[in-house]
mmJSON file of the N, C-alpha and C atoms, coordinates in Angstrom:
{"data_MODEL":{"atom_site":{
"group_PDB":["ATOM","ATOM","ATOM","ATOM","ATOM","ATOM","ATOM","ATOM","ATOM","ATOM","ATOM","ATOM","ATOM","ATOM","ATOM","ATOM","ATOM","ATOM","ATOM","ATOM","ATOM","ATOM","ATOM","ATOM","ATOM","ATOM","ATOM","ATOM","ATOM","ATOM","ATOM","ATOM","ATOM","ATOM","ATOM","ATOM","ATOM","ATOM","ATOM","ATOM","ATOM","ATOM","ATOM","ATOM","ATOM","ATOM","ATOM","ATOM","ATOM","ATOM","ATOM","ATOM","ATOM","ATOM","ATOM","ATOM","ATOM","ATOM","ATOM","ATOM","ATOM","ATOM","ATOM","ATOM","ATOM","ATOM","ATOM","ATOM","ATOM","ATOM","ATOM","ATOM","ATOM","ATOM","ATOM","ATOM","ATOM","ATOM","ATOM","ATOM","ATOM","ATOM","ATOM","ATOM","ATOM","ATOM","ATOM","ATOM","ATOM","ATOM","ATOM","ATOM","ATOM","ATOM","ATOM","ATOM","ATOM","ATOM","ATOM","ATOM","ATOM","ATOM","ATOM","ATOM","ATOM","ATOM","ATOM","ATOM","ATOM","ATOM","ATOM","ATOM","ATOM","ATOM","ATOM","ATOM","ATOM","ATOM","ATOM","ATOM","ATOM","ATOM","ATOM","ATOM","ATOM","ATOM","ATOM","ATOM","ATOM","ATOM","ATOM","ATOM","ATOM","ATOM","ATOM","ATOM","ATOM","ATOM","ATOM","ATOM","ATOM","ATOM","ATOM","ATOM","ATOM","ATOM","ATOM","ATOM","ATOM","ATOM","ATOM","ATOM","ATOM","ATOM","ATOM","ATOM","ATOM","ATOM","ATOM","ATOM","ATOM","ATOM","ATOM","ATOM","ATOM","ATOM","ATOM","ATOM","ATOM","ATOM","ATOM","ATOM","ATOM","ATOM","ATOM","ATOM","ATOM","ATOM","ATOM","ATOM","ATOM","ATOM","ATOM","ATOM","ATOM","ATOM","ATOM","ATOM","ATOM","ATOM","ATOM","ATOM","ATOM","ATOM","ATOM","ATOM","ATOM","ATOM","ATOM","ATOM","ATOM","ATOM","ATOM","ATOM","ATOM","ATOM","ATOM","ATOM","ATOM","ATOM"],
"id":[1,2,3,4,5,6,7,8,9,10,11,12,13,14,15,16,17,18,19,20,21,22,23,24,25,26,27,28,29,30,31,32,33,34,35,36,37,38,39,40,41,42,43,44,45,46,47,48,49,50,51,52,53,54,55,56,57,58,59,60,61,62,63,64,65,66,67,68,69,70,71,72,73,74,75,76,77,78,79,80,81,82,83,84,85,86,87,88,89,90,91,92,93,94,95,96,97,98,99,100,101,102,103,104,105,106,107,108,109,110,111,112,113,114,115,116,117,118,119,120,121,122,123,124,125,126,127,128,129,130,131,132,133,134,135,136,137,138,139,140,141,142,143,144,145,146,147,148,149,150,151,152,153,154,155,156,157,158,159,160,161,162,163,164,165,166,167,168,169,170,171,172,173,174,175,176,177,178,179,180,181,182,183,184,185,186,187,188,189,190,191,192,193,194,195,196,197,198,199,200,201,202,203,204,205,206,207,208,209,210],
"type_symbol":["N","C","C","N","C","C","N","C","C","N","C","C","N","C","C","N","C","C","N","C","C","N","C","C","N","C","C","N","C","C","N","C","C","N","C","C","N","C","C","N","C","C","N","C","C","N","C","C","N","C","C","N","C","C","N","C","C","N","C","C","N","C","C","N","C","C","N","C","C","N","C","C","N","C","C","N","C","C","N","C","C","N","C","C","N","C","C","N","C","C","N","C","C","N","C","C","N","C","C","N","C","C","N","C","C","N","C","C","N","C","C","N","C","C","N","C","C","N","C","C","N","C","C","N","C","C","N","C","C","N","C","C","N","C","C","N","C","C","N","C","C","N","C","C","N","C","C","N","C","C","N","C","C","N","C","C","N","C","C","N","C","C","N","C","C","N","C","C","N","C","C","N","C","C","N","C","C","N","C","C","N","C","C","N","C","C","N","C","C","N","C","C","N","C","C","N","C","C","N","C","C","N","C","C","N","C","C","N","C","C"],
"label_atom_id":["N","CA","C","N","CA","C","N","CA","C","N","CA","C","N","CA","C","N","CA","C","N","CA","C","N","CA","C","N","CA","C","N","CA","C","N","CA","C","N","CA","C","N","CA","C","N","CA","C","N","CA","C","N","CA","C","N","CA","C","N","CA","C","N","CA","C","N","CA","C","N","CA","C","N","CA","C","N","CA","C","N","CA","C","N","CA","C","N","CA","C","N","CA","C","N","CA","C","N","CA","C","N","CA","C","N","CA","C","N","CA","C","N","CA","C","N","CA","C","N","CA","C","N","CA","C","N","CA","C","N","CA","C","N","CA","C","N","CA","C","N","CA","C","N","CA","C","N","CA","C","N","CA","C","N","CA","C","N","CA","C","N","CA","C","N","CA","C","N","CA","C","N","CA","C","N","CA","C","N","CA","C","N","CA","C","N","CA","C","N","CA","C","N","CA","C","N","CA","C","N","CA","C","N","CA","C","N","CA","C","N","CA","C","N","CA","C","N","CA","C","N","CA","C","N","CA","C","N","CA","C","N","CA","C","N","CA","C","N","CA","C","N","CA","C"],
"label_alt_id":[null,null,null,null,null,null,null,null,null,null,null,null,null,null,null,null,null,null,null,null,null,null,null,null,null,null,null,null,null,null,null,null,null,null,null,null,null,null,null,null,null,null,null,null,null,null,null,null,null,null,null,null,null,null,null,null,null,null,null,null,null,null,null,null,null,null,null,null,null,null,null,null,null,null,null,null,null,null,null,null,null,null,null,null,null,null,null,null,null,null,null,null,null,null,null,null,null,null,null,null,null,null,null,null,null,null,null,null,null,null,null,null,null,null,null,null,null,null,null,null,null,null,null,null,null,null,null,null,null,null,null,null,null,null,null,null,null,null,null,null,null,null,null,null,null,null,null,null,null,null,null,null,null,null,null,null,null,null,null,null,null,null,null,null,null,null,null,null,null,null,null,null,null,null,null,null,null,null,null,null,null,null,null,null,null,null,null,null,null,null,null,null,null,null,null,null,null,null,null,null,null,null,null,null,null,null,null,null,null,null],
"label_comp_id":["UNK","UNK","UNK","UNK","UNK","UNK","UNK","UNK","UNK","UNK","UNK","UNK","UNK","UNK","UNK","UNK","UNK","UNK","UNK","UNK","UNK","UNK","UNK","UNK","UNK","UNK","UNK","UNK","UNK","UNK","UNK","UNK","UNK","UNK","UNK","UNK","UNK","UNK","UNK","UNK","UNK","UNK","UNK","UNK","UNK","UNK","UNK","UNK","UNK","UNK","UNK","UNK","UNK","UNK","UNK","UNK","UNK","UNK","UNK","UNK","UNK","UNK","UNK","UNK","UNK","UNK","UNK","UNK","UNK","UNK","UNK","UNK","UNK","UNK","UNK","UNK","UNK","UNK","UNK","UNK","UNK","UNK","UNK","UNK","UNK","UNK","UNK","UNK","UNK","UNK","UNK","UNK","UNK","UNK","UNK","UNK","UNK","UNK","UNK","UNK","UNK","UNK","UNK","UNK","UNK","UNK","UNK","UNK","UNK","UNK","UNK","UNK","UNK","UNK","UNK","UNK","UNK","UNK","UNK","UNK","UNK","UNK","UNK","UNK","UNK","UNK","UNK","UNK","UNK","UNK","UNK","UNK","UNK","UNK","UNK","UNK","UNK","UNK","UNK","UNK","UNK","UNK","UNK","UNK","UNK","UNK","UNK","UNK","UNK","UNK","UNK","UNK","UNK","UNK","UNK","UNK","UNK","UNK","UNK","UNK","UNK","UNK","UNK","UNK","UNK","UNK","UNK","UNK","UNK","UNK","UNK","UNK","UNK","UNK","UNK","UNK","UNK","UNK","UNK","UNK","UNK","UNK","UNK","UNK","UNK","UNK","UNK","UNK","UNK","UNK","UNK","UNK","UNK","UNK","UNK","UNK","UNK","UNK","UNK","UNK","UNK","UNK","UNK","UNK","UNK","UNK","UNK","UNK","UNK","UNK"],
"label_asym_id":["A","A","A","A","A","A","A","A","A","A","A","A","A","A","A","A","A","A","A","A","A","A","A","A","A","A","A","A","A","A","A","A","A","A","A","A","A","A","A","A","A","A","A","A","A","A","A","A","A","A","A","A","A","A","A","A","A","A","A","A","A","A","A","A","A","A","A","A","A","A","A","A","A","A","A","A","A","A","A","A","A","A","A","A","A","A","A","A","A","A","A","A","A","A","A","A","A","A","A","A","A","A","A","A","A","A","A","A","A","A","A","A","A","A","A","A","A","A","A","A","A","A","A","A","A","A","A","A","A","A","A","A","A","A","A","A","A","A","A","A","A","A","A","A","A","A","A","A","A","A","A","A","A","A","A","A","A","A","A","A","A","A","A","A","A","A","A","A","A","A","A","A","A","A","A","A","A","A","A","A","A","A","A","A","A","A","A","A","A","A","A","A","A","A","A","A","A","A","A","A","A","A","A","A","A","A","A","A","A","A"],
"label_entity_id":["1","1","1","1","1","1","1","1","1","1","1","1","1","1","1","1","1","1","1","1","1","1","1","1","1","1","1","1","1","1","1","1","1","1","1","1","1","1","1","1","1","1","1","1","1","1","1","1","1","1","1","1","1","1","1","1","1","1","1","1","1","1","1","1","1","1","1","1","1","1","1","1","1","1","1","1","1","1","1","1","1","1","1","1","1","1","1","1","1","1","1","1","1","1","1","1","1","1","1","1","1","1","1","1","1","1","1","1","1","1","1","1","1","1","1","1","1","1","1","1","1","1","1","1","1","1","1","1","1","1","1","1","1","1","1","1","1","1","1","1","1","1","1","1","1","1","1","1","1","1","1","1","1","1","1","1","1","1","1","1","1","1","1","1","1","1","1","1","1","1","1","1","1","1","1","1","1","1","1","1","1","1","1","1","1","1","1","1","1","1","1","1","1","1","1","1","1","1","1","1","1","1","1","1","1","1","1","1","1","1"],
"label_seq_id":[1,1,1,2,2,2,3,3,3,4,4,4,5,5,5,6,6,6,7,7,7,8,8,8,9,9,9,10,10,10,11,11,11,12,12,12,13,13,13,14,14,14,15,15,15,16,16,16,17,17,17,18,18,18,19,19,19,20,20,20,21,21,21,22,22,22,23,23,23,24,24,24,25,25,25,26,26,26,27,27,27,28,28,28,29,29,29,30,30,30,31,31,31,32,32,32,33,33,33,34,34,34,35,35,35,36,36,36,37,37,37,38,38,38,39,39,39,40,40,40,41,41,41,42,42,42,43,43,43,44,44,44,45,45,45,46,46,46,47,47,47,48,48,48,49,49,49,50,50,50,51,51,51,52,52,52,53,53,53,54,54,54,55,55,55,56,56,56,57,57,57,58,58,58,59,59,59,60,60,60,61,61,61,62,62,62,63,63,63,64,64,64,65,65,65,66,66,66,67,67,67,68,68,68,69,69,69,70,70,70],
"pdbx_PDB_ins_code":[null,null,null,null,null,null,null,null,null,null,null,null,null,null,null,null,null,null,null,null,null,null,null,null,null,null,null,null,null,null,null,null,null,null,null,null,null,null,null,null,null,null,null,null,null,null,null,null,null,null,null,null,null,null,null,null,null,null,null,null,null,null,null,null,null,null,null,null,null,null,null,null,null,null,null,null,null,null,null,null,null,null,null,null,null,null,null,null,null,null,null,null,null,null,null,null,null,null,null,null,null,null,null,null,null,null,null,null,null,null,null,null,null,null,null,null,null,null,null,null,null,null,null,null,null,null,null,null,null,null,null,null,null,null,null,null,null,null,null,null,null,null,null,null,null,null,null,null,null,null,null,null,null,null,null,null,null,null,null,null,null,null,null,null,null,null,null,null,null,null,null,null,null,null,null,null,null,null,null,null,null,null,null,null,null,null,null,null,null,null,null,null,null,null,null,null,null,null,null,null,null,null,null,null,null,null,null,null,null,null],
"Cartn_x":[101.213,102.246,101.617,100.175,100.017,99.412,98.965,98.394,99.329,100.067,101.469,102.368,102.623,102.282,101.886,100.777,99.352,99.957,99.773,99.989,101.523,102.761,103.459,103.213,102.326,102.321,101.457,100.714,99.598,100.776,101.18,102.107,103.197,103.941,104.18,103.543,102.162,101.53,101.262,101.058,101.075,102.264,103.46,104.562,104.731,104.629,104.699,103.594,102.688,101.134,101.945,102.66,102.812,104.371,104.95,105.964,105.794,104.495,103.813,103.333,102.372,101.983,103.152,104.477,105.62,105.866,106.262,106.755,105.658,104.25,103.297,103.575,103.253,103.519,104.807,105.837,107.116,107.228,106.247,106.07,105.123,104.617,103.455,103.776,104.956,105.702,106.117,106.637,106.849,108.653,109.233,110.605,110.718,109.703,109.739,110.21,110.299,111.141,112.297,113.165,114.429,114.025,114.986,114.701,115.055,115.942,116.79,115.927,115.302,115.25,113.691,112.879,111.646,111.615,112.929,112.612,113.242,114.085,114.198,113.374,112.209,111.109,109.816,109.903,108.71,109.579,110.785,111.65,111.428,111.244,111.02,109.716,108.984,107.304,106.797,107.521,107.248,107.85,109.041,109.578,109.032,109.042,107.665,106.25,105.797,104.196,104.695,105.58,106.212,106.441,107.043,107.33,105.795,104.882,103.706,102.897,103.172,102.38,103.03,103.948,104.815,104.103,104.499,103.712,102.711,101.759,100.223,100.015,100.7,100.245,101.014,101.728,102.561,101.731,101.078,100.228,98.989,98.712,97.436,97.646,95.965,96.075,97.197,97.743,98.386,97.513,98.175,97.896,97.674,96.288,96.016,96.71,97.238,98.128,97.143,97.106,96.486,96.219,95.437,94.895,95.707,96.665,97.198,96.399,97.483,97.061,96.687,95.705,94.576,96.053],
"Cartn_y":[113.335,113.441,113.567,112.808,112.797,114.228,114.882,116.31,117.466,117.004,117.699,117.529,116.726,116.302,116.485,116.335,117.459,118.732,119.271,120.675,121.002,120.599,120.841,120.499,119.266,119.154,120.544,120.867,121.798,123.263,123.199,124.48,124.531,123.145,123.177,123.384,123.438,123.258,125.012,125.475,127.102,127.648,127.484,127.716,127.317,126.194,126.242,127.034,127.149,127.973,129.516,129.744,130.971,131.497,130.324,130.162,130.191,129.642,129.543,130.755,131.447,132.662,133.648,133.735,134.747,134.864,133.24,133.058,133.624,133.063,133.895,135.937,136.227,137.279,137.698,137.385,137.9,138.083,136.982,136.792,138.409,138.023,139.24,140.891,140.937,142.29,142.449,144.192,144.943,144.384,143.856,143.189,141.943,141.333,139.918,139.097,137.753,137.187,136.526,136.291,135.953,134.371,133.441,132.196,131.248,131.37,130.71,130.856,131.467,132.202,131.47,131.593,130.931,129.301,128.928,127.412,127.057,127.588,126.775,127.316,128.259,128.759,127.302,126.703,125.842,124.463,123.754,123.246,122.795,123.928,124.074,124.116,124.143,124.211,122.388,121.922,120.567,119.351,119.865,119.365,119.297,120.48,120.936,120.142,120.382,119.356,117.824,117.47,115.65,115.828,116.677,116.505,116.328,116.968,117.301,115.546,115.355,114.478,113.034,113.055,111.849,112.179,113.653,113.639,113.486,113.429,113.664,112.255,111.157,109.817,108.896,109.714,109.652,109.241,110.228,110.981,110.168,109.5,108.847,107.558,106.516,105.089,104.254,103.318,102.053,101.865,101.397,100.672,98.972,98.406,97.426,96.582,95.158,94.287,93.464,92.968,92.37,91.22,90.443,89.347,88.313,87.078,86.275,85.621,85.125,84.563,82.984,82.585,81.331,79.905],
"Cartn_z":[115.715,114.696,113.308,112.843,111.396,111.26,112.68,111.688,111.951,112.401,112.234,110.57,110.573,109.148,107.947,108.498,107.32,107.562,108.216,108.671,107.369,107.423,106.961,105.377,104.927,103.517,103.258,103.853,103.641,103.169,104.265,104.237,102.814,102.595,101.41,100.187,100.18,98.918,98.672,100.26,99.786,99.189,99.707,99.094,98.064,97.033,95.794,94.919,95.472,94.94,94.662,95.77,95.756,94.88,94.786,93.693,92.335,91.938,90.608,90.208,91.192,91.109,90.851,91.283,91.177,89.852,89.47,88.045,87.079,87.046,86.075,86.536,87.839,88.008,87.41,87.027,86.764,84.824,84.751,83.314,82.498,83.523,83.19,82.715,83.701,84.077,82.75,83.077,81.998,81.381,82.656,82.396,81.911,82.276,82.089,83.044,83.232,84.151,83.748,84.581,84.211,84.28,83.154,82.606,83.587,84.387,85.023,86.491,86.963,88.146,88.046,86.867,86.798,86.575,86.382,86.435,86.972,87.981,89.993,90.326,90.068,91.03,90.812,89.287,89.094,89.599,89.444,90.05,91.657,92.135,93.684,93.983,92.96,93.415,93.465,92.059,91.944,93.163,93.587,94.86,96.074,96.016,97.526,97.21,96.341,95.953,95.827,95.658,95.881,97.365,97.924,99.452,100.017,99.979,99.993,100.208,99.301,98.983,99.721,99.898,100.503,101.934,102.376,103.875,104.219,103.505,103.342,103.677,102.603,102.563,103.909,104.513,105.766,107.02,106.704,108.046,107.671,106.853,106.846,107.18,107.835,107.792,107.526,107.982,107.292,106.174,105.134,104.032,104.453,103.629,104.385,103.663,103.659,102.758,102.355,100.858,100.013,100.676,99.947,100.415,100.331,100.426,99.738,98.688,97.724,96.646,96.797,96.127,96.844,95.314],
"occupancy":[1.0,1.0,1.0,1.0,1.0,1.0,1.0,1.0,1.0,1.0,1.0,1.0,1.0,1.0,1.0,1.0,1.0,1.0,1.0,1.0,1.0,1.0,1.0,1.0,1.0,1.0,1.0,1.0,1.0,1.0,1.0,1.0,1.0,1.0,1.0,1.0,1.0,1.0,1.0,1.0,1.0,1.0,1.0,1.0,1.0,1.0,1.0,1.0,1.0,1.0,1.0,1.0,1.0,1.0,1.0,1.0,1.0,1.0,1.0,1.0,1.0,1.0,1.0,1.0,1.0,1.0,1.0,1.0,1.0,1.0,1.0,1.0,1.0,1.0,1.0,1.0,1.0,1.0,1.0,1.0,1.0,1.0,1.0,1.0,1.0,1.0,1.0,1.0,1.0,1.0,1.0,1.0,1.0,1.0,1.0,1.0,1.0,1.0,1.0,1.0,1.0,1.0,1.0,1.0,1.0,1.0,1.0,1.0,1.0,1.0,1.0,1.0,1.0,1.0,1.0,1.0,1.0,1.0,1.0,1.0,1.0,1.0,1.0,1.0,1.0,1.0,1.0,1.0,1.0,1.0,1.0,1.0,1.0,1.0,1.0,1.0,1.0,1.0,1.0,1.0,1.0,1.0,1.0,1.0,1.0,1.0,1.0,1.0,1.0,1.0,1.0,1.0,1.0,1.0,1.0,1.0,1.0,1.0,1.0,1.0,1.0,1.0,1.0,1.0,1.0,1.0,1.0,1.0,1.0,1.0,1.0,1.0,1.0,1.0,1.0,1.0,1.0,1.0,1.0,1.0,1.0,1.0,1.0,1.0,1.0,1.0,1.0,1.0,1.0,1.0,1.0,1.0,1.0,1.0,1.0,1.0,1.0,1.0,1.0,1.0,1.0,1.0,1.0,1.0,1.0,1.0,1.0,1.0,1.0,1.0],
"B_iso_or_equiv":[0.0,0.0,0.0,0.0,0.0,0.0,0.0,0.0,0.0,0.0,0.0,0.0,0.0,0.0,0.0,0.0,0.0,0.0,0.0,0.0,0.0,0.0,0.0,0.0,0.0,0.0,0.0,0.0,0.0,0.0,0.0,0.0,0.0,0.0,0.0,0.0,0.0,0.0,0.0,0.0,0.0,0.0,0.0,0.0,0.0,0.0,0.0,0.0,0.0,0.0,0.0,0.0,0.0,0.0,0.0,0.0,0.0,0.0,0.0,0.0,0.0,0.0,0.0,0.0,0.0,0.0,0.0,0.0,0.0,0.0,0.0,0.0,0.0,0.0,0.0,0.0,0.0,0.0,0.0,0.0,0.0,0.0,0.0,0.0,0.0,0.0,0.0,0.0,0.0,0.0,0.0,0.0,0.0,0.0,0.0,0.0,0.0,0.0,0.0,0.0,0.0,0.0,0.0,0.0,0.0,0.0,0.0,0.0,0.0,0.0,0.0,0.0,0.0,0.0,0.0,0.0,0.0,0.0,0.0,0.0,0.0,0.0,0.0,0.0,0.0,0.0,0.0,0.0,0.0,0.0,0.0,0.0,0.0,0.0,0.0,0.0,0.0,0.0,0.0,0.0,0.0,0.0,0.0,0.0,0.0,0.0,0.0,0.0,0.0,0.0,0.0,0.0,0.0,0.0,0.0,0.0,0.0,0.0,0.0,0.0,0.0,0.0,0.0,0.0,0.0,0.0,0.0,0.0,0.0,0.0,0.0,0.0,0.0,0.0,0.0,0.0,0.0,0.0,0.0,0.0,0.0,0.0,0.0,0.0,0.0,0.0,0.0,0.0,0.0,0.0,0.0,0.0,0.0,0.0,0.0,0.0,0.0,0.0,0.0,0.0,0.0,0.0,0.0,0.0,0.0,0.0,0.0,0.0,0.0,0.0],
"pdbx_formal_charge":[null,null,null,null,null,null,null,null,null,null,null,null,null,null,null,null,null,null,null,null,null,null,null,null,null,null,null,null,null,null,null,null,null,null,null,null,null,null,null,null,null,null,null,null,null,null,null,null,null,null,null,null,null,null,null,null,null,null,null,null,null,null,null,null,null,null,null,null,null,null,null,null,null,null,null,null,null,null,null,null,null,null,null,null,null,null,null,null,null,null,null,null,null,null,null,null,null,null,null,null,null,null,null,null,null,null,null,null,null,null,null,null,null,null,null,null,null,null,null,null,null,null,null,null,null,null,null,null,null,null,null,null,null,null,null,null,null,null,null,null,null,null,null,null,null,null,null,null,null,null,null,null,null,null,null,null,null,null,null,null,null,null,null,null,null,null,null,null,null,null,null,null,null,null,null,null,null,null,null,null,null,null,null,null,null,null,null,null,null,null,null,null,null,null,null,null,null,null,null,null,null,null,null,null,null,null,null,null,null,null],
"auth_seq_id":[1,1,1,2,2,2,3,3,3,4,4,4,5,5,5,6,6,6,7,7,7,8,8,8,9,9,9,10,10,10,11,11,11,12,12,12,13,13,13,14,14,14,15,15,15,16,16,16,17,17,17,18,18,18,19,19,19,20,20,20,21,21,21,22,22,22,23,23,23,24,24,24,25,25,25,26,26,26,27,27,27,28,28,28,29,29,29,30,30,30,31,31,31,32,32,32,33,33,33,34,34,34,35,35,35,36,36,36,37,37,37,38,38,38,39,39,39,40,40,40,41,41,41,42,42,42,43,43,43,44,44,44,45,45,45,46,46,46,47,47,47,48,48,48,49,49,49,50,50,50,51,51,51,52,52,52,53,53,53,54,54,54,55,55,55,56,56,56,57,57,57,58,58,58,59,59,59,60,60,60,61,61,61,62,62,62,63,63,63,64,64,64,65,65,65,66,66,66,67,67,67,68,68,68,69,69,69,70,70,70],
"auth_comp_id":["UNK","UNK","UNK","UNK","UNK","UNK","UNK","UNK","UNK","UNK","UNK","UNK","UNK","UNK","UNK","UNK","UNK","UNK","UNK","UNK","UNK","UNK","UNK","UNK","UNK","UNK","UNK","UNK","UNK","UNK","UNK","UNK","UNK","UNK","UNK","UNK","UNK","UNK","UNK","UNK","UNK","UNK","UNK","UNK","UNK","UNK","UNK","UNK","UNK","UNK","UNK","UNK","UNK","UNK","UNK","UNK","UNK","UNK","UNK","UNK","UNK","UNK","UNK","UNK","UNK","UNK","UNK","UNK","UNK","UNK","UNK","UNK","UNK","UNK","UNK","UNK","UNK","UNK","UNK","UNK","UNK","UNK","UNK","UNK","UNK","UNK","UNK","UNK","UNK","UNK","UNK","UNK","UNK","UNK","UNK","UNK","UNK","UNK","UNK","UNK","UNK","UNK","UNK","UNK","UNK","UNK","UNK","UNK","UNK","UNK","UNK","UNK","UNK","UNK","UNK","UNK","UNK","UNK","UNK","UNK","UNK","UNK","UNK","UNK","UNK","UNK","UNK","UNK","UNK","UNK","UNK","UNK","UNK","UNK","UNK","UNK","UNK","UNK","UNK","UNK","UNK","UNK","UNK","UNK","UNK","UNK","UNK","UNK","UNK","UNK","UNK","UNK","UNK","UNK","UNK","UNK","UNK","UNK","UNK","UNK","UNK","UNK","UNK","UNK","UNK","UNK","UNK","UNK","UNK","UNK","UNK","UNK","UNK","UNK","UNK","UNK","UNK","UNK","UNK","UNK","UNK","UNK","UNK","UNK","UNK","UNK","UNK","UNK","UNK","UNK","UNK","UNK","UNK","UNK","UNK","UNK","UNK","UNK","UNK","UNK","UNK","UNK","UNK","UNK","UNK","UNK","UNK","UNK","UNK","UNK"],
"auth_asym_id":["A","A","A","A","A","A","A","A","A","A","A","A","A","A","A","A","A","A","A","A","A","A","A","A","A","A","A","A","A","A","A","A","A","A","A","A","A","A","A","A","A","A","A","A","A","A","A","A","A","A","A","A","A","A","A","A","A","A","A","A","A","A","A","A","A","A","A","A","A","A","A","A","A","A","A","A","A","A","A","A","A","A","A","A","A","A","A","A","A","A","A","A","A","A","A","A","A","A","A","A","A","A","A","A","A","A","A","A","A","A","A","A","A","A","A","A","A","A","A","A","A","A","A","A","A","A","A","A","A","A","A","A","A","A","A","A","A","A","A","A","A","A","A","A","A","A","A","A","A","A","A","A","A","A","A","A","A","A","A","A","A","A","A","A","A","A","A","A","A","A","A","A","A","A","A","A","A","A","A","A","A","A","A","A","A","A","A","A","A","A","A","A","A","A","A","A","A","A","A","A","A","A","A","A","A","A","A","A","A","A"],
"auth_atom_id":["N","CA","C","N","CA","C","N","CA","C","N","CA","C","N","CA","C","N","CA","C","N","CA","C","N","CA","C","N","CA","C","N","CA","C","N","CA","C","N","CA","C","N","CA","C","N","CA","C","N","CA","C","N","CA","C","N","CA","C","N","CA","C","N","CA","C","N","CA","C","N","CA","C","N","CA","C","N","CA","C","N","CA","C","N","CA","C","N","CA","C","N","CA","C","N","CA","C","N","CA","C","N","CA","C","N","CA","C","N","CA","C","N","CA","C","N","CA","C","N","CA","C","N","CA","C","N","CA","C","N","CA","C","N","CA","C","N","CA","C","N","CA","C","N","CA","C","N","CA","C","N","CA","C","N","CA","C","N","CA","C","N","CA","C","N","CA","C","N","CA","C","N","CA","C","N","CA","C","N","CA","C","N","CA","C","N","CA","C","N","CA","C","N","CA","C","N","CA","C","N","CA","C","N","CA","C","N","CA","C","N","CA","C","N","CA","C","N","CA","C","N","CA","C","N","CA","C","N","CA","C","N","CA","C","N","CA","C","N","CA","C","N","CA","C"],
"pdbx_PDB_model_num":[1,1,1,1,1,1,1,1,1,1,1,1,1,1,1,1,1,1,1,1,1,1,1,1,1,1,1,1,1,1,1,1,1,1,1,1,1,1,1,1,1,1,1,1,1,1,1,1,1,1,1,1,1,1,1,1,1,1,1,1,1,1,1,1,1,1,1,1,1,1,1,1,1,1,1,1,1,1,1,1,1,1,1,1,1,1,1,1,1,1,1,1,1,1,1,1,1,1,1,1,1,1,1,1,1,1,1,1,1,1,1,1,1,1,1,1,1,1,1,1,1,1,1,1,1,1,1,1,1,1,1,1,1,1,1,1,1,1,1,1,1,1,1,1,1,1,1,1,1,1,1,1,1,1,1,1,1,1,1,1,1,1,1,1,1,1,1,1,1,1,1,1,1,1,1,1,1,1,1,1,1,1,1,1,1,1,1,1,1,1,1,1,1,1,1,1,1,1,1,1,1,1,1,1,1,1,1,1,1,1]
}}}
């Protein structure tokens, strides 16, 4: 299950990579990009990289619990 897991944060992180890249690409163009359209594109990149990262830390070790206090 955890590199299943991985597997999907991984996959999310390309999809926002490649969301970021559109928006600079769109910027770039001779039209420009539309305002609205580029910030649910960075919107959805930052979501996907929080999803990302929740799964990532998912799929890893238990966290060990502190020591009690003396």
């Amino acid at each position: 299950m955890k590199v299943l897991l991985r597997a999907v944060a991984v996959l999310f992180v390309a999809i926002g990579a490649f969301l970021i890249y559109a928006v600079i690409h769109a910027a770039a163009s001779d039209g420009g990009a539309k305002a609205g359209v580029a910030i649910g594109y960075i919107v959805a990149a930052a979501l996907l990289t929080w999803a990302a990262v929740a799964l990532w830390r998912r799929g890893g070790p238990a966290a060990s619990a502190p020591p009690p206090a003396v």
